[in-house]
N, C-alpha and C positions, 0 to 999 in steps of 0.2 A: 504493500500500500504506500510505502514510504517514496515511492519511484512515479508514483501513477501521474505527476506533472510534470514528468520527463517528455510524453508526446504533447505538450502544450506549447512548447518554442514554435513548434513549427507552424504551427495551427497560426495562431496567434502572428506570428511573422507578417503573412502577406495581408491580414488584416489592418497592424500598424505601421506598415514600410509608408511611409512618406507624407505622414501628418506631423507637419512642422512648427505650424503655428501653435505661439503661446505668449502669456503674459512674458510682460520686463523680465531680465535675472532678478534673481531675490539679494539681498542685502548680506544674510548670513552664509559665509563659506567653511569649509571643514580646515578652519586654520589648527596652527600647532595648539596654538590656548587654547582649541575649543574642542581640538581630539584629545588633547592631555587629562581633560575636565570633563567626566561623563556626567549630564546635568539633564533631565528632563526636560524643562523650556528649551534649551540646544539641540534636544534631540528631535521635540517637535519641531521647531524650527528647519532644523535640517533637511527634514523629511517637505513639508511644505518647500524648501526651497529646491529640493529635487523633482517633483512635480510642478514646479514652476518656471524650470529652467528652458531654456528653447533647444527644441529639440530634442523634447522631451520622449517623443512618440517611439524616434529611434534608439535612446537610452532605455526605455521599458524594454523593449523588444530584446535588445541583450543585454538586461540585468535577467529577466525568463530567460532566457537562454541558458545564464551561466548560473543561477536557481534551482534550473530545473536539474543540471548536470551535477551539482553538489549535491540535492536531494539524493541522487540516485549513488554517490559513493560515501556520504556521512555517514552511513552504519561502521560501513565493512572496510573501507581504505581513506583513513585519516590522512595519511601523507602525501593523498593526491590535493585535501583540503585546504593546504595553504596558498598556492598561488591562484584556485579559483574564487578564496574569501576575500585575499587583497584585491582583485578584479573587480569585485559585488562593491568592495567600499571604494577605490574608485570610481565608481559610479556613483552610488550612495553611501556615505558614510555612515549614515543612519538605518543602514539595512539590518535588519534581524539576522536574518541570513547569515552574509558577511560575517560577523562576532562569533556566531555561532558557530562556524566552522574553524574558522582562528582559533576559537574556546577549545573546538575539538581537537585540532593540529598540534598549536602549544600545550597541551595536556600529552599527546602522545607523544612530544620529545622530551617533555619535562620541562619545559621552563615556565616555570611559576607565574613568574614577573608580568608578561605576556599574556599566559593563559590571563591572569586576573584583572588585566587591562580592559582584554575583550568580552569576557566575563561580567565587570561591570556595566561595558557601552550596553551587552544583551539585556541587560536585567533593565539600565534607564528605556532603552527602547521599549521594552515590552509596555513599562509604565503608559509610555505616551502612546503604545497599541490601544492600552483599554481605558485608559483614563480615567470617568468615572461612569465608565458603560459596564453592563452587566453581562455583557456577552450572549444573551438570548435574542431572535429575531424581531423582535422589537425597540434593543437594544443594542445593536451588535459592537465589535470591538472594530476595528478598520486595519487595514491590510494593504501594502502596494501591489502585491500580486496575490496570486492563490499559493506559491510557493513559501509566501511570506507566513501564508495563515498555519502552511503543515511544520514549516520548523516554530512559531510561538508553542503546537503542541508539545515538540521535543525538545523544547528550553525548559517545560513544563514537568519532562517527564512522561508525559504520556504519548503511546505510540497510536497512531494515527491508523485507522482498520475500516473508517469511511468517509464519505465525502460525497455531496448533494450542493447545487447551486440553488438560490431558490431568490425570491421576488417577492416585494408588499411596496406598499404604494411609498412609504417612507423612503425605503434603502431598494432601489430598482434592481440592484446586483448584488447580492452576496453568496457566499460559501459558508457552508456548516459542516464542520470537521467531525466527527466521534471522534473521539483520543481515548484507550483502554491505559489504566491507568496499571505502576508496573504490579502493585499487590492486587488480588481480587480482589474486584469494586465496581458499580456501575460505570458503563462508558459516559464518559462526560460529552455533550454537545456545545459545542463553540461556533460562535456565529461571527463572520469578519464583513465589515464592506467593503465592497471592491470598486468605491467611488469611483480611482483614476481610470483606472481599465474600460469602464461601462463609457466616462466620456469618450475618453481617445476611441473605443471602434464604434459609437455613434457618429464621433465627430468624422469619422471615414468610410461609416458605410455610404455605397451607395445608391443610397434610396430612389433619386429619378431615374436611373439606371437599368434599375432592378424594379421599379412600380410596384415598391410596399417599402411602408414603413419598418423603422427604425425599433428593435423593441428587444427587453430581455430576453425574451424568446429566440429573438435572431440569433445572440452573441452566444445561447446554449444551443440553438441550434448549429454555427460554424464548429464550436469547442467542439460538440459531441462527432460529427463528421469527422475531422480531426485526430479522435479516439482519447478524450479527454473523459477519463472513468466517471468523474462529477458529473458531467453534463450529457452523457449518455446515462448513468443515471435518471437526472432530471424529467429530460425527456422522454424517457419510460416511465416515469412516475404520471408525467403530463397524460400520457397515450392512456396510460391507465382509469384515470379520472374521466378523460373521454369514450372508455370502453373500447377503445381500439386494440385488444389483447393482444394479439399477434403480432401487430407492429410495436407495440411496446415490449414485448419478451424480447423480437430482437437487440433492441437497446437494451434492455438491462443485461440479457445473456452477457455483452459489449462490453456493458460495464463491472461485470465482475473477475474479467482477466486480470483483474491486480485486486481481486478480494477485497471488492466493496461490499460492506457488511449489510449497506441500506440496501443495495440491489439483489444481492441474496435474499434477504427476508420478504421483498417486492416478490420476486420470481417463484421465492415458496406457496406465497399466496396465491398467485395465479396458476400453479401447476394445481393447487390441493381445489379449486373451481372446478381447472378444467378432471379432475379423477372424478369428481360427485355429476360431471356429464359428458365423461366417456359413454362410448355403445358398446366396446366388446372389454371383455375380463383382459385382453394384453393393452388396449390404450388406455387403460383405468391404472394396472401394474404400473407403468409406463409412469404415467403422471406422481404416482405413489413416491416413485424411485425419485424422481427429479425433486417432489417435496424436499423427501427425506435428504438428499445430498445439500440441497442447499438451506436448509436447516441446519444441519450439523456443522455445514462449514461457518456459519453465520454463530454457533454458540462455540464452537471453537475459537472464533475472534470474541468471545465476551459478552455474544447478543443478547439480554436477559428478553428482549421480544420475540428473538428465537425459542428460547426455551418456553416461555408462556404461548407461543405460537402451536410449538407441534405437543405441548403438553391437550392444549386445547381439542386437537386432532386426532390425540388419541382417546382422549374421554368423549369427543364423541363419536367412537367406533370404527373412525375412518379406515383405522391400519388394522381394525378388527381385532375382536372380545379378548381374546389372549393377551393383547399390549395395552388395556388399560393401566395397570397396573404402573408401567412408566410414566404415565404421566405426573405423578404425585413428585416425586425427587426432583422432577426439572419446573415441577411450580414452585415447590419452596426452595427451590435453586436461585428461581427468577426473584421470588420475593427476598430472599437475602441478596440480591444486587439492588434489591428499592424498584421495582416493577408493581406498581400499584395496580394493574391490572389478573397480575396472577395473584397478589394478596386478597384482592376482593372475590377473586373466584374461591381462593381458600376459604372463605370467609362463607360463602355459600356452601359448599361443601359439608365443613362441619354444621353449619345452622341446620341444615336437611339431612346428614350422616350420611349423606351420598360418595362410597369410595373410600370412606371413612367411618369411625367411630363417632359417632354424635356428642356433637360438645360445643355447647352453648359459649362456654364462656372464652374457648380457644376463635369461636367465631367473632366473639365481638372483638378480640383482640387484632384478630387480621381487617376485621370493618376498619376499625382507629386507624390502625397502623398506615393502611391505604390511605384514608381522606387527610389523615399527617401530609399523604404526599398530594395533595390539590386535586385527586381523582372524585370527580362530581355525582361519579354514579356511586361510588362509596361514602360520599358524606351523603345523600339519599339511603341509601342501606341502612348503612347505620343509624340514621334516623328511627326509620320503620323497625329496624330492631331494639331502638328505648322502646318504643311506642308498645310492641307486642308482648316483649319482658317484664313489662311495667316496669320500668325505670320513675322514678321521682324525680322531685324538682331538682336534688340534687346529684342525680345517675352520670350526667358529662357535660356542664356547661358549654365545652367546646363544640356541641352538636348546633346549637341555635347558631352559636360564632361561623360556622363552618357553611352552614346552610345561609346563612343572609353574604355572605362573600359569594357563591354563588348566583346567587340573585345580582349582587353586583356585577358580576363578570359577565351574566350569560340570560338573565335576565328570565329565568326558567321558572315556567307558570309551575311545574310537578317542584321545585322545591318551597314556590310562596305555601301553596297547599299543605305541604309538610309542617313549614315555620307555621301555619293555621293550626295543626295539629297538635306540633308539641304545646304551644299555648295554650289554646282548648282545654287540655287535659293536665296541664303542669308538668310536663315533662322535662328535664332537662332546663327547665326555666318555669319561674314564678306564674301562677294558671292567671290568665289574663284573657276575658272574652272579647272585650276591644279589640285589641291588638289582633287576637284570633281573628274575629270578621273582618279588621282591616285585610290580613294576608291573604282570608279567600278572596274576598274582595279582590285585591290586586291580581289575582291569578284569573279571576275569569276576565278581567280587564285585559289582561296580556294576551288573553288566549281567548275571544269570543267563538272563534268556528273549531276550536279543537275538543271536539266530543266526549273523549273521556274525561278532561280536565272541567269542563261544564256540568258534566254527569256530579264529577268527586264529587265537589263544593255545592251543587244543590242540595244531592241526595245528605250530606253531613250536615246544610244549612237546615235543613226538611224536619230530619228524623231525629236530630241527637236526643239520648237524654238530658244530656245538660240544656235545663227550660231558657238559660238565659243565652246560650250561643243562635239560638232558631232565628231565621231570620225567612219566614214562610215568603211573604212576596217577594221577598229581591230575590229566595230559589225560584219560584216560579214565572218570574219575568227572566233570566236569564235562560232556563229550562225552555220556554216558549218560544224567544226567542228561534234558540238553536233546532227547537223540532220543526217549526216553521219553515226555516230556511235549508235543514241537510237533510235530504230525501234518503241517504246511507241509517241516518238514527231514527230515523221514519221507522223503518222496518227491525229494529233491535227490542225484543221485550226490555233488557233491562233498563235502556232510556225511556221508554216506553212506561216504564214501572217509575221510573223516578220522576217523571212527570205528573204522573197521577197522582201521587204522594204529594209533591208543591201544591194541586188542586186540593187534595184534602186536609193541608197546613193553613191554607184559605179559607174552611171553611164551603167550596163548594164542591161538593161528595159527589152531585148529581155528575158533574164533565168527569171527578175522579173516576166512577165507576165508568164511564164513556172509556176513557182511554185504557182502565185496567182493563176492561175487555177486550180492548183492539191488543192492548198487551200477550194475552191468552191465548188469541186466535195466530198473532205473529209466531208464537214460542211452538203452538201445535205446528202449525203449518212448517215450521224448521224442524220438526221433531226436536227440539231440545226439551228434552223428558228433565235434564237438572235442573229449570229453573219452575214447571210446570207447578210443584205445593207451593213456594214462595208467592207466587203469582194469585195464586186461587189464594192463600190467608190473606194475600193485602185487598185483595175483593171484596173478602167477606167483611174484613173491616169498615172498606168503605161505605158497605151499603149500610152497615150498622152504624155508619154516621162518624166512624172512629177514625182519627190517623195513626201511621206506620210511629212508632218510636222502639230506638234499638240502642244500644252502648256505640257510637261512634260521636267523633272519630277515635 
């Protein structure tokens, strides 16, 4: 992986051969004071004035060049790394790079003096890499080349095992590195912008030429042509989200010649599709085989999505009855790398004793553990797991904290309706019925045409026993509403039933019994024999004049 922007020189070449234009020379030069003095502001400085220099366009092109060729002997032959690091800081003094390989050179002959020279320049640089950005793609850390972003990993210590381009309206071009870190531990994700590059091959594509615009797409599309692992990546990821399977397999196949971890795990995925719609038992094999290879090779580099991936695959039956069994070691394989997705699955497992020994309290451990890590569908779980254990006011404060950040993030009607919940009922938080019908409130606000989130919050406004949460007509105007208008809930007894229910929270039994009929008649005519007694006691009630009250929520 450490080599995989070794074919980027070339790529890259004839996209920035002879874009010349650029602002004035900058003011700050790499004099003797100011290579003597590794200092951050110098270093940013330096780096600004290297992108600012003219002629700038043919300076990128081989500083990649001689980048890329260091990449490819840093590991394994230090002593080719001293005259191509003097080259890199020739160019840029402020190269990461550059130091970097110095750092490794003078280490291998022994001189101290030297190593610690360049050793310090790497450690200010890196400073002025991340500044005070947090490295995630919303914040990324900034990089002059893609070269730049894979050695900040191996200043870091961690080895570099994949690599994706990717795009948000912020940062048009950056690269996200995985780096596996050297003890067992999750792969960290780092995110670089690749500001200079994105201008310089807009500023020379060309677009009347060629009659289309200029776009990130383009510059992953040349990369990937090219055979730049990142961006033939990308571009499979792209094909994939468009459904164009086949032409994205071949890109990612493309991209995992140097053991791109993110293109493995892509490729698993789409081979384990196409085995659940194969036609005959060897193109089923077939696709099996192909899961499984690039799975393994994906947890061999540290995937913890690999191993929650084919653990998945095997629990459910893919690889068939005999290999369930494996899947348990490689989930809580994945959840000791901090994989919130196989923790939450743990967490289901024991709560059902599916695969396992039934254990409440190991379940609520693996819920936590997950929504610790920002996993949305986990701090929902665990919700609904105070709620059904009976958890008290004082069960996990952090459950109410955890669900209203969601709402902040993601704006999710299913967790206002939960934060309705634990309130409701005191769960987790002081029992407050305000606050409760504020949060249904706000979810069928959020959510007017989404069915079962209108259903929750009437059918809980309708029936609870708690007399003071009822809130009969604002359920049966939003209820109405939605039957009114979605011909799908039209036909569903249980909206059906909680409609009629609103009607006899009202007070008018006569339309209650109307619609619990039409109820009755929907559920036979489906044959759903399970909802058939429920249906006939809310009937009976209504004609007796009575409404539906139950323990919810």
């Amino acid at each position: 992986m450490r080599n995989l922007q070794f074919l980027l020189a070339a790529g890259l070449a004839a996209l920035l051969l002879g874009c010349q234009s650029a602002p004035p020379p900058p003011a700050l030069e790499a004099t003797d004071a100011v290579i003597d003095n590794p200092d951050p502001t110098a270093a940013a400085q330096l780096r600004s004035a290297f992108l600012a220099k003219e002629g700038f366009a043919g300076r990128l092109e081989r500083l990649i060049e001689l980048e890329s060729q260091t990449l490819d002997l840093v590991e394994y032959e230090p002593l080719k790394l001293g005259a191509l690091g003097s080259a890199i800081l020739d160019l840029n003094y402020a190269s990461l790079s550059g130091h970097y390989a110095l750092g490794r050179f003078y280490h291998h002959v022994d001189a101290a003096e030297a190593m610690d020279h360049h050793s310090a320049w790497a450690k200010t640089i890196k400073a002025a890499m991340v500044a005070d950005a947090s490295g995630d793609a919303d914040d990324p850390y900034t990089a002059i080349t893609p070269m730049e972003a894979q050695f900040y990993l191996l200043a870091e210590g961690l080895d570099p095992v994949g690599a994706i381009y990717k795009s948000n309206e912020a940062t048009p071009f950056m690269l996200m590195v995985l780096g596996r870190p050297p003890q067992e531990g999750p792969l960290l994700p780092l995110h670089f912008a690749l500001e200079s590059l994105h201008k310089v091959a807009k500023a020379q594509f060309p677009s009347q030429a060629l009659g289309e615009e200029f776009s990130p797409l383009t510059l992953m599309g040349i990369l990937a042509r090219q055979g730049d692992p990142a961006a033939q990546t990308a571009l499979g990821a792209l094909l994939v989200a468009r459904d164009r399977i086949e032409d994205a397999a071949g890109w990612l196949q493309a991209g995992t010649r140097m053991d791109n971890v993110i293109a493995h795990n892509i490729l698993a995925r789409i081979h384990a599709v196409k085995s659940k719609q194969a036609e005959t038992p060897k193109d089923r094999q077939a696709a099996l085989d192909n899961v499984l290879e690039h799975y393994l090779r994906a947890i061999a580099l540290g995937s913890s999505n690999a191993m929650y991936g084919l653990a998945a695959l095997y629990l459910d039956g893919l690889f068939g009855a005999e290999n369930t069994a494996s899947a348990l070691p490689l989930l809580r394989q994945a959840g000791d790398l901090n994989n919130s997705d196989a923790l939450l699955y743990l967490a289901y497992l024991h709560y059902a004793g599916q695969h396992v020994e039934q254990d409440r309290n190991k379940a609520r451990d693996y819920f936590a553990r997950s929504a610790v890590l920002n996993n949305n569908a986990a701090r929902l779980g665990y919700a609904r797991y105070l709620m059904r254990e009976g958890g008290g006011v004082n069960s996990d404060d952090r459950a109410v904290r955890w669900l209203e950040e969601v709402v902040r993030n993601t704006a999710s009607p299913a967790a206002m309706v939960m934060l309705g919940n634990l309130h409701a009922r005191g769960v987790a938080t002081k029992q407050n019925f305000r606050t409760a019908y504020r949060w249904y409130r706000d979810a069928a606000k959020a959510a007017p045409d989404q069915a079962d989130i209108i259903n929750e919050v009437a059918w809980t406004l309708t029936v609870s026993d708690l007399k003071r949460l009822r809130r009969g007509r604002f359920a049966n105007r939003i209820m109405t509403r939605l039957m009114q208008s979605d011909e799908e809930a039209q036909g569903k007894p249980e909206y059906l039933d909680t409609w009629a229910a609103t009607y006899a929270a009202t007070g008018d039994f006569s339309e209650a019994v109307r619609v619990q009929e039409l109820a009755l008649r929907e559920a036979m005519n489906a044959q759903r024999e399970d909802v058939l007694d429920i249906l006939q006691q809310h009937l009976d009630l209504f004609r007796e004049g009575k409404p539906v009250i139950e323990q919810v929520p």
